[in-house]
C-alpha positions in Angstrom: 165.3 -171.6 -70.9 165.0 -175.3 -70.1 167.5 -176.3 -72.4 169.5 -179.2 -71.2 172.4 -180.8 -72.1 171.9 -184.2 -70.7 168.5 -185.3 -69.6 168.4 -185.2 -65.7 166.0 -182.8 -64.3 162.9 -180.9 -66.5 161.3 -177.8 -65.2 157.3 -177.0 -64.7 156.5 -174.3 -67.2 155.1 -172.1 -64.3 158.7 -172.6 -62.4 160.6 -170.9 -65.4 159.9 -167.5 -64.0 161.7 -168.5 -60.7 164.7 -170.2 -62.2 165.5 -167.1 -64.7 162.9 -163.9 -64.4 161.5 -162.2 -66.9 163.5 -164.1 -69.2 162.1 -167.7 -68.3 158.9 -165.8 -68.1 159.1 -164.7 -72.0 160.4 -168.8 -72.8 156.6 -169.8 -70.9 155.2 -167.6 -72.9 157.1 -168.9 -76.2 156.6 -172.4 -75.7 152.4 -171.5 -75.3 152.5 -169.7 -78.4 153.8 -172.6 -79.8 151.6 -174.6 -78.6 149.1 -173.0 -79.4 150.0 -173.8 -83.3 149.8 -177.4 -82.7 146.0 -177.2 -80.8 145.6 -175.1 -83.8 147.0 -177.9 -86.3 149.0 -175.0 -87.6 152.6 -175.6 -89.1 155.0 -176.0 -85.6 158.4 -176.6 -85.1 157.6 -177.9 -81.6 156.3 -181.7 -81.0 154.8 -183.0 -77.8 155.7 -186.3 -75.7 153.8 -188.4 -73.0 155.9 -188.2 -70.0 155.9 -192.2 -68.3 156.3 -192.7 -64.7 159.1 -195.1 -65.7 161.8 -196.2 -63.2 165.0 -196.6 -63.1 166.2 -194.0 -66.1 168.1 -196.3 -68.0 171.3 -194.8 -70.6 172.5 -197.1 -72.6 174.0 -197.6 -76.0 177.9 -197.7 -77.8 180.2 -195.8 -76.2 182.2 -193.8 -78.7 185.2 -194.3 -77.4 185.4 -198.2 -76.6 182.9 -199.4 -79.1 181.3 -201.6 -76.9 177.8 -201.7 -75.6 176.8 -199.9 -72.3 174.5 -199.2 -69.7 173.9 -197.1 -66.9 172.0 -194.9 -64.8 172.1 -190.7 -65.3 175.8 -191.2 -63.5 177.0 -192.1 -66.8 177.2 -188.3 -67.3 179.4 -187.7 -64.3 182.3 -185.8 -64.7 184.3 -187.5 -62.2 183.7 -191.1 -62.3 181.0 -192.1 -64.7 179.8 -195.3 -63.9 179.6 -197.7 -67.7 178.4 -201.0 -67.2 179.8 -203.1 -70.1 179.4 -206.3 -68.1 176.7 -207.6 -65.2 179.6 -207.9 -63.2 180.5 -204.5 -63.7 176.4 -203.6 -62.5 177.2 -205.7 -59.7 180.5 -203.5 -58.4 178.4 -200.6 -58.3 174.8 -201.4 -57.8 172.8 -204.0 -55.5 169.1 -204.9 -55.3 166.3 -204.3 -57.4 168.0 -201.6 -59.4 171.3 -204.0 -60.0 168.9 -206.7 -61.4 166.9 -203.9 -63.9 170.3 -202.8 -65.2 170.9 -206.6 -65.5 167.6 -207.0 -67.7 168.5 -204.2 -69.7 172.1 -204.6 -71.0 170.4 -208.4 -71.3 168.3 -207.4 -73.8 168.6 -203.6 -75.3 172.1 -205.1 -76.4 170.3 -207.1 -79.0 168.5 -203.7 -80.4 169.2 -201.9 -83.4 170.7 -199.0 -80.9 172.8 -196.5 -82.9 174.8 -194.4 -80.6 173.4 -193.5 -77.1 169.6 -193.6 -76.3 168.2 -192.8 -72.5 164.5 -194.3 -71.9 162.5 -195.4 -68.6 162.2 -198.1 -67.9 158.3 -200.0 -67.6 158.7 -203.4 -66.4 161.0 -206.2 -66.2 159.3 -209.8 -64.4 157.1 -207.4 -62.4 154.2 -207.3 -65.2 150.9 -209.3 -63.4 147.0 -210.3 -65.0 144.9 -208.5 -63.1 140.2 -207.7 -63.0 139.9 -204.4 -62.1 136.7 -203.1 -62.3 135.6 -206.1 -64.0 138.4 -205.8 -67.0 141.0 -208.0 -67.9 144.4 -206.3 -67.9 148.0 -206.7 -68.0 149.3 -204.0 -65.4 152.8 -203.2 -64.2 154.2 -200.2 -61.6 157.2 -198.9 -62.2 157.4 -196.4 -60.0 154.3 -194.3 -58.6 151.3 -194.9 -61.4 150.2 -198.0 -62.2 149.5 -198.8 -65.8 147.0 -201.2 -67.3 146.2 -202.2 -70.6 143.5 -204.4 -71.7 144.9 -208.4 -72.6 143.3 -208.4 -75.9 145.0 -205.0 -77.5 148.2 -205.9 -79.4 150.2 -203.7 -77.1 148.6 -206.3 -74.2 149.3 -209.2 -76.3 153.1 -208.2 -76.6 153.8 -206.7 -73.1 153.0 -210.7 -72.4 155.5 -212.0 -74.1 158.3 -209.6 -73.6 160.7 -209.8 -70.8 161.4 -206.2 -70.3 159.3 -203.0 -71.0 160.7 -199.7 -71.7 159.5 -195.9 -73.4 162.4 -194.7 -75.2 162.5 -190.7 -75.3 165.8 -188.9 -75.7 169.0 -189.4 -77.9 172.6 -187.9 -77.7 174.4 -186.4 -80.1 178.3 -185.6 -79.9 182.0 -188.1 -79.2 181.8 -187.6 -75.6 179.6 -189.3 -73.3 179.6 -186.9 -70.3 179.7 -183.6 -73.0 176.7 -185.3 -74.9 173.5 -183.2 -75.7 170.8 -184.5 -75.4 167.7 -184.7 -78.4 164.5 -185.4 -78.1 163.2 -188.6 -79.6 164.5 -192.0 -79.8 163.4 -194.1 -82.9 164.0 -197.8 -81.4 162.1 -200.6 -82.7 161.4 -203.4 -79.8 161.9 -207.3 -80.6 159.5 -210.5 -78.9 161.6 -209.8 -75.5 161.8 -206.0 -75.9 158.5 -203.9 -75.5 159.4 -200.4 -76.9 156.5 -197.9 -75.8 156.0 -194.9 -78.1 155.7 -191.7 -76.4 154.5 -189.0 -79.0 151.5 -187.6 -78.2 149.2 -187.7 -81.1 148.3 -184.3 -81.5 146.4 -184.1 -84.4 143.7 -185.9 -82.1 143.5 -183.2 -80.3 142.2 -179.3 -80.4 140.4 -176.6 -79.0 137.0 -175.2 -80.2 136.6 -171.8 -81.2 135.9 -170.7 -77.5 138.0 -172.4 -76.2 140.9 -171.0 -78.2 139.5 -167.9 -77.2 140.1 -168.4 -73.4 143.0 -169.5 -74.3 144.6 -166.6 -75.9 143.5 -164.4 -73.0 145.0 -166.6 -70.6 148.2 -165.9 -72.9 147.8 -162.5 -73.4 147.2 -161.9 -69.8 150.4 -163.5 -68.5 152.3 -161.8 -71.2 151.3 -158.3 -69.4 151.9 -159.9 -65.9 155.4 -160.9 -67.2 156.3 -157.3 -68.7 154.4 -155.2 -64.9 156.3 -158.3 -62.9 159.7 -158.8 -65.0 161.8 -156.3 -62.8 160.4 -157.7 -59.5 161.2 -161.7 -61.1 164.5 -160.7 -61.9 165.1 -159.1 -58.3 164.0 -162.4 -56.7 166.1 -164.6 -58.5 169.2 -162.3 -58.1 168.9 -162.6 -54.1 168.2 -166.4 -53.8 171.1 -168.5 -53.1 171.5 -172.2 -50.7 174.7 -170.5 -48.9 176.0 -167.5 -47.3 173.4 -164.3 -46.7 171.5 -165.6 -49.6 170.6 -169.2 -47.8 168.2 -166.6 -45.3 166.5 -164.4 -48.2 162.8 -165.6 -48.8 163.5 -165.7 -52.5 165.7 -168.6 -52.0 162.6 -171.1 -50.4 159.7 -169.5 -53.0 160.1 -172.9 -55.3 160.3 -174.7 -51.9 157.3 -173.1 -50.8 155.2 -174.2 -53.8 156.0 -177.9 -53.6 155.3 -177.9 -50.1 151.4 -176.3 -50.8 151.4 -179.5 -53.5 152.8 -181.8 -50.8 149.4 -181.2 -48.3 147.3 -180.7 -51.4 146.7 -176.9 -51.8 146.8 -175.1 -55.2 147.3 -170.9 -55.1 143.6 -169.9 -55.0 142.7 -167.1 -52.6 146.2 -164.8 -53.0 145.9 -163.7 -49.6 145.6 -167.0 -48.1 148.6 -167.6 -50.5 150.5 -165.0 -49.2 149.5 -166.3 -45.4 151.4 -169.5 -46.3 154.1 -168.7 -48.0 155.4 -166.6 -44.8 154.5 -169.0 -42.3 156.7 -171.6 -44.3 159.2 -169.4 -44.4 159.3 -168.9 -40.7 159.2 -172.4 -40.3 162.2 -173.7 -42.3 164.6 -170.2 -41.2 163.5 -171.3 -37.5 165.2 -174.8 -38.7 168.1 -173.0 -39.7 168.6 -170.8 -36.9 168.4 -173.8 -34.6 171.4 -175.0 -35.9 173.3 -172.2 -35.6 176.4 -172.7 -32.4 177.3 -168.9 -31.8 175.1 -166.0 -30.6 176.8 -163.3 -32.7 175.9 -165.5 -36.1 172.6 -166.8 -34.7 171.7 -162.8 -34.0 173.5 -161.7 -37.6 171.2 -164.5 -39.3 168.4 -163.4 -37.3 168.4 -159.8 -38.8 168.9 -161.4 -42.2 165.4 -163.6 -41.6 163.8 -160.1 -39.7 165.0 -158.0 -42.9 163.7 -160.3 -45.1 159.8 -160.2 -43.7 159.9 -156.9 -43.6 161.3 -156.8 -47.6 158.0 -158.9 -48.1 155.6 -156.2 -46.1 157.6 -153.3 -48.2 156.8 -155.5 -51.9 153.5 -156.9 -50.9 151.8 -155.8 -53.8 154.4 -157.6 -56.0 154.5 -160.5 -54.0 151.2 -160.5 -55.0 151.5 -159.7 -58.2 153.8 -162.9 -58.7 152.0 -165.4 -57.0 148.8 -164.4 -59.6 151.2 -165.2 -62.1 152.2 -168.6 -61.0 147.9 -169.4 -60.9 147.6 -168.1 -64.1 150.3 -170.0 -65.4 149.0 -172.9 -63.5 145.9 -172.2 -65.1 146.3 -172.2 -68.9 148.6 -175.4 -68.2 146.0 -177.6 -66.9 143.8 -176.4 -69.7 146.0 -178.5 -72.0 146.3 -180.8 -69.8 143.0 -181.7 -69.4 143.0 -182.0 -73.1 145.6 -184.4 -73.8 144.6 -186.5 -71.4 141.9 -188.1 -72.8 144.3 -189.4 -75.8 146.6 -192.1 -73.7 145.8 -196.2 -74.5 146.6 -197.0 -71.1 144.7 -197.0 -68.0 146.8 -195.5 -64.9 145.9 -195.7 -61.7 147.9 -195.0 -58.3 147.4 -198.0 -55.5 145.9 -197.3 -52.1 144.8 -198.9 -48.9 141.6 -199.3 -50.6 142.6 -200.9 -53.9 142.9 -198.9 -57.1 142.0 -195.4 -57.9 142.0 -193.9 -61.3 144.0 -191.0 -61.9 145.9 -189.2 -65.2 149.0 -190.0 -66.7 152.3 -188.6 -65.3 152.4 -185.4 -68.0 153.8 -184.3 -70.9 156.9 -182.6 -72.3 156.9 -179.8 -75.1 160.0 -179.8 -77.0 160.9 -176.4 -79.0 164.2 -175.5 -80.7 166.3 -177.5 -78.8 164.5 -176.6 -75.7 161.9 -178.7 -73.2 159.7 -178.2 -70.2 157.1 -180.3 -68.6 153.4 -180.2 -68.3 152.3 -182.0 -65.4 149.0 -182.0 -63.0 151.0 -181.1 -60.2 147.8 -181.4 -57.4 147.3 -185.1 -59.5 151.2 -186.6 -60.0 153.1 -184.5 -57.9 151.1 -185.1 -54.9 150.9 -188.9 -55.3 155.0 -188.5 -55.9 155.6 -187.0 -53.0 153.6 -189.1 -50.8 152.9 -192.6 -51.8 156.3 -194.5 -51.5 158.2 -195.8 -54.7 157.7 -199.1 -56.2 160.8 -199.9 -57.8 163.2 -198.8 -54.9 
C-alpha cells in the first residue's frame, strides 16, 4: 500500500481503503501503529517528513547511462519519451515561461552540488524571494506555489535564503541503472552552497509526543478503526472491485466515492452528520452521471447507461447500512489523522500563510509524509491545504 516506484502522486491515509479495501485499510492501520512508536519515542523503523508546498518538482542529477548532469520535471520517468535536460537549450525545446526559467536556475546551480546519482526535491524560490512587515515582523518570504512561507531576517536560515539564488527542499532519492525503472527512497542528504539554499524536511520527532490521555484516545481511535476495517472489509473490497473510468464501471457510484470526497473539501465540508453525508454523496452522484448521460448520442445507450445509474441508487438503498458503515470510517480515520496533525504542527521554523484579497492569513503547513518499509502516505489537513489548493490559483504557473 502506497508504495511507489517513482515519486509522482502520494495518497491520504484515509483514501487507502478506497484504492485497495480491506487491505489498504490494514496498511492505515500499520502505518498508525507505527506511528504510534515514534509519539511514543519508542524504537521505529518509520521516520516522518514535512511535506513543502514547493513548485515545480524538480529531478535532477547524473544520468547512468550518459554520465552527464540532468534535469527535469516528473516526465523524466516517462516510458515513451522522457524529457532530460542536459543543456538550457534543451529546457527551452520543451518548456517555455516561468517553468523553462526555474529549470534554467536549477541545472544552473544543483550542477555545482555534491549530487550522487538522482535526487527529486521542490523547488522554494528562485528571484521570487521579497522583505516583507507582516504583522509588524521582518521577514524574508517567498510562494512557490499555494502557501506562503516567511521566516524571520535575523534566523540564519533568513540570513542565507538572502544570499542564495535558488531555494529548494530535497526529499527523495533513486536507486537502480535505469532512469524511468528507478525506485524511489525516501531522503535526500544534499548539502546547499552560498547560491544553493537546501531546506531540511525531517520532522523532528523527538520534539514531539502525546500525554498519557492523549495516548489513550489515541489507541481507541486505533482500535476502533481496526474493528470498522474487519465488520467493513468485505463491503471495501466490493466497492473497489466495481469502480472503473470506462465501460459499465464508468456509471457505478463506487467509481466517483474519492471524487465525491474532494468535492465536500472543495466547498469546505468535512463528513460530520453521516446522514447528511450520505445526502451528498448521492446528490453528487446524480449530478456528474447526469453530465455523462448528456453526452451520450444514441437512445438505446443513453437508456442502457440509464439503468446502469438507476441500478446503482438502488445498490446504495439495498447497502445503506454499509454505506454508512464506510463513510464512519473515513471520519474516524480523518479523525485520529488530524490528531497528529495538530501535533506536529506546532514544530515547523517557518511561518506560512496563504494570500487573500485582504492580505495575509495564517494557516498550517502543507503536511507530512510517514515513510515505513519502503512505503509512504501523506498526512495533510485536507479542510486547511487541500481547500486553499483547490481554490486559490497557483503562483508559480
Amino acid at each position: 500500500m502506497a508504495n511507489v516506484k517513482q515519486l509522482k502522486h502520494l495518497e491520504h491515509l484515509e483514501d487507502e481503503m478506497l484504492n485497495y479495501g480491506v487491505e489498504g485499510c490494514k496498511a492505515a492501520v500499520s502505518f498508525l501503529q507505527e506511528l504510534k512508536k515514534m509519539l511514543g519515542h519508542q524504537e521505529s523503523s518509520g521516520f516522518m517528513q514535512t511535506k513543502w508546498d514547493g513548485a515545480p518538482s524538480v529531478v535532477c542529477g547524473t544520468d547512468p547511462q550518459t554520465g552527464m548532469f540532468f534535469v527535469g520535471t516528473k516526465s523524466v520517468f516517462n516510458k515513451n519519451d522522457p524529457k532530460f535536460c542536459y543543456s538550457e537549450e534543451q529546457i527551452d525545446g520543451w518548456y517555455e515561461g516561468d517553468l523553462a526559467e526555474k529549470l534554467k536556475f536549477s541545472l544552473r546551480y544543483f550542477s555545482t552540488l555534491d549530487i550522487q546519482g538522482v535526487v527529486q526535491g521542490d523547488l522554494l524560490f528562485t528571484s521570487d524571494i521579497r522583505r516583507q512587515k507582516i504583522n509588524g515582523e521582518e521577514l524574508y518570504t517567498f510562494r512557490p506555489n499555494t502557501i506562503t512561507y516567511a521566516i524571520p531576517v535575523t534566523h540564519p536560515i533568513g540570513r542565507a535564503a538572502s544570499r542564495a539564488k535558488i531555494g529548494v527542499v530535497f526529499h527523495t532519492h533513486y536507486t537502480g541503472d535505469v532512469i524511468p525503472e528507478m525506485q524511489a527512497r525516501a531522503g535526500a542528504k544534499i548539502n546547499g552552497s552560498e547560491d544553493v539554499l537546501v531546506v531540511k524536511n525531517d520532522t523532528p520527532m523527538h520534539r514531539v509526543g502525546l500525554s498519557r490521555t492523549e495516548m489513550n484516545t489515541f489507541d481507541r481511535h486505533v482500535s476502533k478503526i481496526e474493528s470498522m476495517c474487519r465488520s467493513c472489509g468485505d463491503f471495501l473490497d466490493e466497492l473497489v472491485s466495481e469502480t472503473g473510468t470506462t465501460g459499465d464501471a464508468k456509471f457505478h457510484i463506487a467509481s466517483y466515492l474519492k471524487q465525491f470526497f474532494n468535492n465536500e473539501i472543495k466547498n469546505a465540508r468535512s463528513i460530520g452528520n453521516i446522514d447528511e453525508a450520505m445526502y451528498n454523496m448521492l446528490n453528487f452522484y446524480e449530478e456528474k452521471t447526469n453530465k455523462e448521460l448528456a453526452k451520450i448520442k444514441t437512445i438505446a445507450n443513453l437508456t442502457k447507461k440509464r439503468n446502469l445509474v438507476y441500478g446503482s441508487q438502488l445498490y446504495v438503498e439495498k447497502n445503506k447500512d454499509k454505506f454508512k458503515a464506510m463513510l464512519s470510517l473515513y471520519r474516524e480515520l480523518q479523525t485520529v489523522k488530524q490528531m497528529v496533525i495538530d501535533k506536529l504542527d506546532h514544530l515547523e521554523e517557518f511561518r506560512t500563510y496563504v494570500q487573500t484579497d485582504k492580505g495575509y492569513k495564517v494557516t498550517t503547513p502543507e503536511g507530512y509524509v510517514l515513510h515505513k518499509d519502503g512505503s509512504m502516505i501523506k498526512f495533510v489537513n485536507r479542510l486547511e491545504f487541500a481547500y486553499n489548493n483547490f481554490t486559490l490559483q497557483k503562483q508559480w504557473r
